[in-house]
C-alpha positions, -999 to +999 in steps of 0.1 A: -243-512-488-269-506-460-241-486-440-230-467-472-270-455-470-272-448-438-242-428-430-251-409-470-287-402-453-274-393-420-249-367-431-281-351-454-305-349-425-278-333-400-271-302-425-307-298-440-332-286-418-361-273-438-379-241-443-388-224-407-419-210-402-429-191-368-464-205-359-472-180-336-466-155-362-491-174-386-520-173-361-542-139-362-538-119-331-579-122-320-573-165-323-546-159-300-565-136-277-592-161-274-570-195-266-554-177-236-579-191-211-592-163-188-600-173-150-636-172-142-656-146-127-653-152-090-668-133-068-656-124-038-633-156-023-660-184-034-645-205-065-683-217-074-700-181-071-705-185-109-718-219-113-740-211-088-753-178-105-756-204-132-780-227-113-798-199-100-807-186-131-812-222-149-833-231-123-848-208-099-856-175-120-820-159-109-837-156-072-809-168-050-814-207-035-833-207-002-820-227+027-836-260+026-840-262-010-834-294-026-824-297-066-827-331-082-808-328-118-799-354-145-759-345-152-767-341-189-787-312-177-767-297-155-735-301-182-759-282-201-760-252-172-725-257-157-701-274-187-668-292-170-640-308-188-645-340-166-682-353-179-684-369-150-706-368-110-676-364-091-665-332-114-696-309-091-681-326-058-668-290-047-703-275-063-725-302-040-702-295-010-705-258-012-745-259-016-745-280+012-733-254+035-754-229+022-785-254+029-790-266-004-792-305-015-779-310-047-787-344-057-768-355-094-786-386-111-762-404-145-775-427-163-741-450-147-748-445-110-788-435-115-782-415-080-757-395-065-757-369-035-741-355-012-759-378+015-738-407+002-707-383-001-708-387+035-705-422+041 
């Protein structure tokens, strides 16, 4: 009996397969336009110009950072200025290392690690 059902079934789903439907087709052209991720605005060769236009003008007026300065920021703050995917310290790694060969300390405190910079980055 049980074979009789599954070899009916079988036969039915193996010649009917539904209605169609082109989802592409369904979604407007202007949602489409705006899921295809665009790369960010680098300029120049430097990956992290923009988060650092970012931090300029979050923090220091849009003056460019000074040699020397140091920035102490919470990460829900500066997920606030610079969003990532990863909500995480080590996601600004390439930020922190980049500031420090401009001059600038970046120091990253979470409420897990309470303080994080790029002085224990090099240990």
């Amino acid at each position: 009996m049980i074979q009789l059902l599954q070899a009916m079934f079988s036969s039915i789903a193996e010649t009917w397969h539904g209605p169609t439907m082109d989802v592409r087709a369904a979604i407007p052209e202007v949602q489409r336009e705006k899921s295809v991720k665009s790369a960010p605005s680098v300029k120049g060769d430097d990956p992290y110009a923009d988060d650092i236009h970012r931090l300029e003008d979050a923090l220091n007026g849009g003056r460019p950072l000074e040699n020397g300065t140091c920035i102490e920021i919470a990460l829900q703050d500066l997920l606030q200025i610079i969003p990532k995917k990863r909500r995480r310290i080590d996601a600004y790694r390439g930020l922190v290392s980049r500031l420090n060969r401009m001059g600038v300390t970046l120091t990253i405190n979470s409420q897990k690690t309470k303080r994080h910079d790029s002085e224990l980055e090099k240990r």
